[in-house]
C-alpha positions as CSV (number, residue, x, y, z in Angstrom):
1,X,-13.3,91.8,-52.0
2,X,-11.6,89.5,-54.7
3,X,-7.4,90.3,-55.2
4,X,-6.0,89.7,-58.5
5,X,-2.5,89.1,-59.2
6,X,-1.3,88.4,-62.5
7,X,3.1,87.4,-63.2
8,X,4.1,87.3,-66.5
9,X,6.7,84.7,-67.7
10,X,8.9,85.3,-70.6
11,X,12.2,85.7,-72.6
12,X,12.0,89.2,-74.0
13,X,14.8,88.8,-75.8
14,X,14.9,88.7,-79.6
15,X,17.1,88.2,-81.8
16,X,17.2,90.9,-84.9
17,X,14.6,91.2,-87.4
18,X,12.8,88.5,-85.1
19,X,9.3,89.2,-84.7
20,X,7.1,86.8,-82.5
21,X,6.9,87.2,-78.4
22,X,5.8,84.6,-76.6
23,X,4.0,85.3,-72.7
24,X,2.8,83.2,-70.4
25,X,0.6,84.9,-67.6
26,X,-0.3,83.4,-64.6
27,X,-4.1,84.6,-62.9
28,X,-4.5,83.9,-59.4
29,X,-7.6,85.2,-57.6
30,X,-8.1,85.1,-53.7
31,X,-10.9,86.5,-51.9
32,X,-13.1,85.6,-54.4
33,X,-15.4,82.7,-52.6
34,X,-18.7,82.7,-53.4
35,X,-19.0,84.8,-50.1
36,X,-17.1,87.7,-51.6
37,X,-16.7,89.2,-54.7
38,X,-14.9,92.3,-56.8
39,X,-17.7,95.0,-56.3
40,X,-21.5,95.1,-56.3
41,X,-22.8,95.3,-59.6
42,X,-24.4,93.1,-62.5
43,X,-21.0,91.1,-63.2
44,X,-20.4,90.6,-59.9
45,X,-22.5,87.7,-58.1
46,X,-22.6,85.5,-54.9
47,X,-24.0,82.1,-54.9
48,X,-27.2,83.9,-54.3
49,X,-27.1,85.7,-58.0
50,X,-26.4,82.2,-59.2
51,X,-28.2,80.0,-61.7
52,X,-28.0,76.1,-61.6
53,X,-29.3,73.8,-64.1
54,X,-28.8,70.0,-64.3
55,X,-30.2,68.7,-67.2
56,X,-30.1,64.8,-67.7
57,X,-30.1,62.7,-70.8
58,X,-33.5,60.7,-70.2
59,X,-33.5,59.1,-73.8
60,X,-34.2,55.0,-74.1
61,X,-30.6,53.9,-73.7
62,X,-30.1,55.4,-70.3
63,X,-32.7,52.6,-68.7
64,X,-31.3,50.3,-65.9
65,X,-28.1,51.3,-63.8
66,X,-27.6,54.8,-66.0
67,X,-31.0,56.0,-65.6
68,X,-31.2,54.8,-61.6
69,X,-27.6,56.3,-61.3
70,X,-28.5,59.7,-63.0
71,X,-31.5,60.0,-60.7
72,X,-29.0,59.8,-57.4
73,X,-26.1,61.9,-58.9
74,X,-28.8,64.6,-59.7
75,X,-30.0,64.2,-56.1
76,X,-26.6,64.7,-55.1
77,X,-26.0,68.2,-56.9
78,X,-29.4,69.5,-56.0
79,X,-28.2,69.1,-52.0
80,X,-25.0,71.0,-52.8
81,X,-27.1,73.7,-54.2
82,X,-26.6,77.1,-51.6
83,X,-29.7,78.7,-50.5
84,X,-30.8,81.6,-52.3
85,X,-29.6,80.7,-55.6
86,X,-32.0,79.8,-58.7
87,X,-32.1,76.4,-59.9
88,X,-33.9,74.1,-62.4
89,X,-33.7,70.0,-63.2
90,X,-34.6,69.3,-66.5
91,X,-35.4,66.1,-68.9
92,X,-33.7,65.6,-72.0
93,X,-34.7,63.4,-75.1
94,X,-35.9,64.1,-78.5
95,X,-37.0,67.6,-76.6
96,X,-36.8,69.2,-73.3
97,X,-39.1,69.4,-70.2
98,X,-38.8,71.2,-67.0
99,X,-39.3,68.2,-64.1
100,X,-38.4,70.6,-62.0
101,X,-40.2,73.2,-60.9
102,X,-43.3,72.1,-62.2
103,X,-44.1,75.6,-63.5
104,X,-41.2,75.9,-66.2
105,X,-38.1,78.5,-65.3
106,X,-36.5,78.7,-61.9
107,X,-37.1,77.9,-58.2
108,X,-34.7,79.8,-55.5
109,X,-32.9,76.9,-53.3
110,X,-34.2,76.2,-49.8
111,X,-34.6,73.1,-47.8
112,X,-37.7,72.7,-49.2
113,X,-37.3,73.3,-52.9
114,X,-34.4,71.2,-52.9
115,X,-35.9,67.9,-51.1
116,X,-39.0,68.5,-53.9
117,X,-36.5,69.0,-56.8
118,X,-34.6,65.8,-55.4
119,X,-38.0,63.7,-55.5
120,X,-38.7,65.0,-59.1
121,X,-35.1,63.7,-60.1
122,X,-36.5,60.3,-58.4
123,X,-39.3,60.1,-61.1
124,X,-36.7,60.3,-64.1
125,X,-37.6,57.3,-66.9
126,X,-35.3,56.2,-69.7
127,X,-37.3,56.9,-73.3
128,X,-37.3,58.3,-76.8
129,X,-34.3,59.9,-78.6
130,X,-31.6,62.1,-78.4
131,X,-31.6,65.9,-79.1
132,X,-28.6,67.9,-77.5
133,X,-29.4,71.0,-79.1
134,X,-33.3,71.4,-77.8
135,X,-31.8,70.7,-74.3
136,X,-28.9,73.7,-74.6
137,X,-32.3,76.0,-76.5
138,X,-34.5,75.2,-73.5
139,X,-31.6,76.3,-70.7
140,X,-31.1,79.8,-72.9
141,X,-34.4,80.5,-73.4
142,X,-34.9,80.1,-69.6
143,X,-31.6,81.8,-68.1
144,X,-31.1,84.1,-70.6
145,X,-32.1,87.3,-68.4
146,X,-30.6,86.1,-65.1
147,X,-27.9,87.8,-63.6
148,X,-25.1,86.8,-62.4
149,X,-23.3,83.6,-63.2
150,X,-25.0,80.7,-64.7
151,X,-24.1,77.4,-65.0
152,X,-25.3,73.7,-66.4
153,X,-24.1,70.6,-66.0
154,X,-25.4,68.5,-69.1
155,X,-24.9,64.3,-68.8
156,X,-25.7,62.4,-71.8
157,X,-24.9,58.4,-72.8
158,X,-25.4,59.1,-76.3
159,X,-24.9,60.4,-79.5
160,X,-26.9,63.7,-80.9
161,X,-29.1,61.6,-83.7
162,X,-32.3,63.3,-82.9
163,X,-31.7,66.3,-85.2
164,X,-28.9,67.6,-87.6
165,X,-25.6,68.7,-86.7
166,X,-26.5,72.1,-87.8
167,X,-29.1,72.5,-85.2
168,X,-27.1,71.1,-82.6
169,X,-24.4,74.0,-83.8
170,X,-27.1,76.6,-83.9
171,X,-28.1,75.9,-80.6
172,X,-24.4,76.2,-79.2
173,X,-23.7,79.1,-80.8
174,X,-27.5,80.5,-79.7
175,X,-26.1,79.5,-75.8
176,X,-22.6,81.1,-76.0
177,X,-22.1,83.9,-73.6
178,X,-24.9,83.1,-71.6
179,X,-24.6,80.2,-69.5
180,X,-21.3,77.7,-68.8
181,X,-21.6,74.2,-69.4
182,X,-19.6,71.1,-68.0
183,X,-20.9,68.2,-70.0
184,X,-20.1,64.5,-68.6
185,X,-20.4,61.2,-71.0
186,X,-21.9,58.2,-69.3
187,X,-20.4,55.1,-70.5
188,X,-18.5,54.6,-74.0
189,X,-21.6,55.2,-76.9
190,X,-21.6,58.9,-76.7
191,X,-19.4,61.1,-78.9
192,X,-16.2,62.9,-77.8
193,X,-16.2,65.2,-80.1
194,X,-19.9,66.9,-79.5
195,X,-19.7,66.8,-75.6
196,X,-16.0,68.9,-76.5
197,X,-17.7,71.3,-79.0
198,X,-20.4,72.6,-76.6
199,X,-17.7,73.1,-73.5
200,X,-15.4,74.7,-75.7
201,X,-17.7,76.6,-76.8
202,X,-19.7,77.0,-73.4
203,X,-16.4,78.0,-71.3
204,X,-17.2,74.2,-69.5
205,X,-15.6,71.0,-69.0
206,X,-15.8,67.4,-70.8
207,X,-15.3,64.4,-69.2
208,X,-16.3,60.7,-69.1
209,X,-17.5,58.6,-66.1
210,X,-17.3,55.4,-67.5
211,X,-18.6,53.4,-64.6
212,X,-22.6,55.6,-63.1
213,X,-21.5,54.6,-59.7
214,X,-19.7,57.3,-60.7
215,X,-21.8,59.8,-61.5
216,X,-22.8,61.6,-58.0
217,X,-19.8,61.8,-57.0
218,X,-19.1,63.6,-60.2
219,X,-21.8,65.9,-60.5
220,X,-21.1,66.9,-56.1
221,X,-17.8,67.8,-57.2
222,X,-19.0,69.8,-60.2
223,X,-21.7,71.4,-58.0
224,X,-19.4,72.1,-55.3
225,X,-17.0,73.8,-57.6
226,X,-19.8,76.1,-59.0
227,X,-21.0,77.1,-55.7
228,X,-17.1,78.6,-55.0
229,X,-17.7,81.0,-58.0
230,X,-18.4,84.5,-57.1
231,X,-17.2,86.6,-59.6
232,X,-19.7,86.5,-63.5
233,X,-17.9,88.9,-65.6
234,X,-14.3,88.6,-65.6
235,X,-11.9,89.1,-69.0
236,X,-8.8,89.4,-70.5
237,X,-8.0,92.5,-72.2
238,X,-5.4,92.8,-74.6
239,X,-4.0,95.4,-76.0
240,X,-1.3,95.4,-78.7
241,X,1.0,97.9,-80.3
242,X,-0.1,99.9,-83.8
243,X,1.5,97.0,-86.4
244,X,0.9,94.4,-84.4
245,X,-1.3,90.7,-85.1
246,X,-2.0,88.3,-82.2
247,X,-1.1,84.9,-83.1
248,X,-3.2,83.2,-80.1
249,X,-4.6,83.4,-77.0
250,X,-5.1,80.3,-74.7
251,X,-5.8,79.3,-71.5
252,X,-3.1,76.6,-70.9
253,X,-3.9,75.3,-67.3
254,X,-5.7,73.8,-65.8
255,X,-6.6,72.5,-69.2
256,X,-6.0,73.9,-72.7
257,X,-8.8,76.1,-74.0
258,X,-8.6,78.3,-77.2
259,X,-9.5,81.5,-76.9
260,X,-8.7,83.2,-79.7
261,X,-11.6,83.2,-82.3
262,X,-13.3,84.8,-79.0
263,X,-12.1,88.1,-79.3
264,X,-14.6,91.0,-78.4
265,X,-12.8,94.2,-80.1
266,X,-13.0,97.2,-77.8
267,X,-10.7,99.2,-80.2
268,X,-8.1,98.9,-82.6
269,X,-5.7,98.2,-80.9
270,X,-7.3,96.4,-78.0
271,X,-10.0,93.3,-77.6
272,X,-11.7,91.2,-74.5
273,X,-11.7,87.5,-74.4
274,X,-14.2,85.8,-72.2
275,X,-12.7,83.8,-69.2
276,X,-15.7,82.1,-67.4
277,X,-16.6,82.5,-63.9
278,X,-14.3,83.0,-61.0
279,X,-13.3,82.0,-57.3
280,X,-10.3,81.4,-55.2
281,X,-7.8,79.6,-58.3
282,X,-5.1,80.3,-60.4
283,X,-4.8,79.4,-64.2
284,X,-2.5,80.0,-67.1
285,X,-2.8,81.8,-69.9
286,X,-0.1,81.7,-73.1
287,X,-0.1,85.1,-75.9
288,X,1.7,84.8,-78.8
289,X,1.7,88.4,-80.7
290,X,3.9,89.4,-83.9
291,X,4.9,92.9,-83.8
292,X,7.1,94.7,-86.1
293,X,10.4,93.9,-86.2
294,X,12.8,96.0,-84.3
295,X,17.1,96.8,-84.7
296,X,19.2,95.8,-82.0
297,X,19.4,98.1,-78.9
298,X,15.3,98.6,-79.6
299,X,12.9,98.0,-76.9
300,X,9.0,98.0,-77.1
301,X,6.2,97.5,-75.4
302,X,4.8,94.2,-77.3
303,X,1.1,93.5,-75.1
304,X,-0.5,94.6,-72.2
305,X,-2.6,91.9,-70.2
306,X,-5.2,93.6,-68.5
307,X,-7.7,91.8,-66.5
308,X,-10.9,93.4,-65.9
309,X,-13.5,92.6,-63.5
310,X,-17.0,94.1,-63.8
311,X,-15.8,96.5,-66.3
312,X,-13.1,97.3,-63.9
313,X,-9.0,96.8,-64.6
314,X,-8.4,94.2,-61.4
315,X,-4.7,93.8,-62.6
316,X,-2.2,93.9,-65.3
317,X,0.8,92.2,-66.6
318,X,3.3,93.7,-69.4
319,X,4.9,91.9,-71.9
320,X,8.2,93.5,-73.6
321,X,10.0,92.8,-76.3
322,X,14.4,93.7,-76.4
323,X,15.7,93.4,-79.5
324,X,19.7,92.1,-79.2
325,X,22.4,90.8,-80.9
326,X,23.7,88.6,-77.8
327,X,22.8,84.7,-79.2
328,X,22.9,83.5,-75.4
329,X,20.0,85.8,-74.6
330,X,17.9,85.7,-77.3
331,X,18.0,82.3,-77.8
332,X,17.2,81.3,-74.3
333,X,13.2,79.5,-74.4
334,X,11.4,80.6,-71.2
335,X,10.7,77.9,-69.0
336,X,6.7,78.2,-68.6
337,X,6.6,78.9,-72.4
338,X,8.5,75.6,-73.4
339,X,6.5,73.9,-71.1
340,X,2.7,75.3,-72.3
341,X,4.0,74.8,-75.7
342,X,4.7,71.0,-75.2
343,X,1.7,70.5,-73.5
344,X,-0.6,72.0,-76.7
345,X,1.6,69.8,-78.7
346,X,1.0,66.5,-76.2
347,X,-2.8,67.2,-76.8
348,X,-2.2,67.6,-80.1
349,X,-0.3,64.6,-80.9
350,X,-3.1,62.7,-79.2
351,X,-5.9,63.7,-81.2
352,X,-3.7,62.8,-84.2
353,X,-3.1,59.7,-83.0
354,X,-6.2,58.1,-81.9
355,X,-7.9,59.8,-85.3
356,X,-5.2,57.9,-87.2
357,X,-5.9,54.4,-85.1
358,X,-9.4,54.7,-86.0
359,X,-9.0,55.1,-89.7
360,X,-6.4,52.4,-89.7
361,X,-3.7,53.9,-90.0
362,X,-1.0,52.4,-87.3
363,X,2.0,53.5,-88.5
364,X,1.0,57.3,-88.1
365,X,-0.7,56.2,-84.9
366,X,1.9,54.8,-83.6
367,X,4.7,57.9,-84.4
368,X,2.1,60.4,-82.6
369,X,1.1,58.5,-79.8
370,X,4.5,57.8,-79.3
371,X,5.8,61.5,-79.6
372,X,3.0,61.9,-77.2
373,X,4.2,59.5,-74.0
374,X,7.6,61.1,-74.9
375,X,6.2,64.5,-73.9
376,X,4.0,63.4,-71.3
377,X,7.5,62.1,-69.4
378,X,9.0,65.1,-70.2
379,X,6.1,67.2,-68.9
380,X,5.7,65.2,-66.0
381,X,2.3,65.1,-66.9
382,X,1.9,61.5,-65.1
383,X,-2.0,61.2,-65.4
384,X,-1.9,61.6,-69.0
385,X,1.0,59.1,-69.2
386,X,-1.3,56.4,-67.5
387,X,-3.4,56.8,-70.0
388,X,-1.5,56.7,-72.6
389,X,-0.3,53.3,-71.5
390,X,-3.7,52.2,-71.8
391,X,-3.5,52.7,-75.3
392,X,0.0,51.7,-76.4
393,X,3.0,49.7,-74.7
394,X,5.5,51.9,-74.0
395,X,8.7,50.6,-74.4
396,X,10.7,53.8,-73.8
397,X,9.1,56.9,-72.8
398,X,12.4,58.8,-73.2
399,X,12.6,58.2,-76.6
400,X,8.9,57.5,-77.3
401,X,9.2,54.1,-78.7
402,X,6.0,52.4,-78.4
403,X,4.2,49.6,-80.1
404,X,0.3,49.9,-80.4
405,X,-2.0,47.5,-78.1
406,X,-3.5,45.0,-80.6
407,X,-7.2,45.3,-78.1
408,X,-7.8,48.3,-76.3
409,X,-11.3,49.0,-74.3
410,X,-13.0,51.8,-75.4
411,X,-13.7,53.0,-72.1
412,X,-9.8,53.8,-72.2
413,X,-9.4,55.2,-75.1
414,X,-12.4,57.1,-74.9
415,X,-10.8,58.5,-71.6
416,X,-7.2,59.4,-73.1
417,X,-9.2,61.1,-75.6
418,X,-11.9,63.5,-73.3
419,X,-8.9,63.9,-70.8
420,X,-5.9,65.1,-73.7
421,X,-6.6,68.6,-73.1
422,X,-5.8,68.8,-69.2
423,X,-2.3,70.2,-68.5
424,X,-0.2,70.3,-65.9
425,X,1.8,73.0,-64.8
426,X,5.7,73.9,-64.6
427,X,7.5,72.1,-62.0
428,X,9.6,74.3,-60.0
């Protein structure tokens, strides 16, 4: 049986007329291995209500190392696959074919089905084009009716030129809500942007292995972490007082993910937002809701954070808001908030700054990838600050006085870019 606890983290003070509260809430789940979950059901599923699918960019540019380095990292994932749970390997190019099982849809994991899907992944050959969006139509078409929680991990080493952008968004958009995603870029020609859009979208991951030696260690990590999922149908509910607007709602940690636009309204004053699948972790979330304004002495109830599991409430948080005329209260900045706040504005000022390098514009490059290292010290966010000093020379990180690198390898800026959005968390 899963435990949710959920801590809120604010400054309810407000100064008067003030009207926006800020809340961070931190989500910790235990008990919730994929040998557990909250309570039999359709939402709730062990590994063996899972779905897995690995699908692999076969197109012409993945021959040599990429294509012989896909074949072992998919080899790898199929082994971490738990019995019992449905599975599926599949080819991508200018289309998208089951390799494995040869029949089309799902095979249940065993010893046997496994070392068969691992030979099929063996076969893999590098030809034709590129066409993301077939790839994510295929996966829906075929998981669409399976319980439980369902998962892909999606490698490509290109860019989506084998149809339009509007097909590629249709098929996101066709996916979203049924299956996750965690999408991995091999090498530097793929697109940041595109990999981003479908795990944003998808509730995944983005990231890029550079080097395919890399890759099955990669995708057993990735598979690993999927089979420590238990729990399909877990949400945030938010309710809000009569008057009130929400601002946003994002998960802030482990990495920054916009839920907002998400918002499933279950009446007027309350909505769900989608959270993914869930097993023994903790993450972050940061609401910011404007509520009427109050007088001093006035006290309100600004949100409740519900989080319900399997259509069940698991665990709340409350989040007040105390109107006062005392400066030294109201004034005070929570310390999570500050901290989730800087860390949207790091990712931010990253973006910003390698979208200005590449149009040629240093001087705006340089003031926002400098604001960035400055935040990234003051974060502590030391991973992202590596990076960063791939991309610029940091003369002082206090002050974020930099000077942009006259040759930087795409491979790092590519990473600084995919890896912008990963927070870390407050220091105690």
């Amino acid at each position: 049986m899963a435990d949710f606890h959920l801590e809120c983290f604010q400054n309810e003070y407000l100064p008067e007329g003030a009207r926006e509260v800020n809340a961070v809430v931190t989500i910790t789940a235990s008990g919730a291995s994929a040998a557990g979950g909250f309570a039999a059901g359709p939402g709730a599923a062990s590994t063996a209500g899972s779905v897995e699918v690995i699908v692999v960019d076969t197109s012409g540019s993945m021959g040599g190392s990429k294509i012989r380095a896909a074949r072992e990292a998919t080899a790898a994932a199929v082994a971490a696959i738990k019995d019992g749970v449905r599975f599926a390997v599949i080819s991508g190019d200018n289309t998208a074919h089951v390799v494995y099982p040869r029949t089309g849809g799902l095979a249940t994991s065993s010893n046997e089905t496994r070392a068969q899907a691992q030979q099929a992944a063996g076969r893999l050959e590098a030809s034709g084009g590129t066409a993301i969006g077939s790839w994510l139509q295929l996966i829906t078409s075929i998981v669409a009716n399976e319980p439980g929680i369902k998962h892909v991990i999606l490698l490509t080493d290109g860019k989506d030129e084998h149809e339009s952008p509007e097909t590629l968004d249709a098929a996101i958009q066709g996916a979203k809500g049924i299956f996750q995603c965690d999408c991995r870029g091999v090498g530097t020609d793929w697109v940041v942007s595109e990999l981003r859009k479908i795990a944003t979208v998808l509730l995944g991951t983005v990231d890029i292995v550079a080097d395919p030696a890399g890759l099955a260690a990669d995708f057993e990590t990735m598979m690993a972490q999927a089979m420590g999922k238990s729990l399909a149908d877990v949400k945030i509910r938010l309710w809000t007082p009569q008057g009130a607007s929400i601002s946003f709602v994002k998960q802030v940690a482990p990495d920054l993910l916009d839920l907002t636009d998400r918002r499933v309204t279950i009446n007027p004053l309350s909505g769900d937002y989608p959270t993914g699948a869930w097993g023994d972790e903790s993450r972050d979330y940061h609401f910011a809701v404007s509520v009427n304004a109050g007088n001093v002495g006035d006290e309100m109830l600004a949100a409740r954070v519900s989080l319900v599991v399997n259509g069940q409430v698991a665990g709340q948080a409350l989040v007040k808001a105390v109107w006062t005329d005392d400066s030294a209260l109201s004034t005070k900045i929570n310390k999570q908030v500050a901290h989730y706040t800087g860390q949207a504005e790091l990712a931010d000022a990253i973006a910003e700054g390698l979208e200005a390098r590449k149009q040629g514009d240093m001087e705006t490059a340089t003031t926002k990838l400098g604001r960035a290292v400055q935040l990234a010290a003051q974060s502590g966010n030391t991973e992202t600050a590596k990076l960063l000093a791939k991309v610029v020379d940091v003369e002082d990180p206090a002050t974020g006085k930099v000077r942009m690198k006259s040759k930087v390898a795409d491979e790092d800026e590519m990473t600084l870019d995919t890896r912008s959005t990963k927070t870390v968390r407050v220091t105690h």
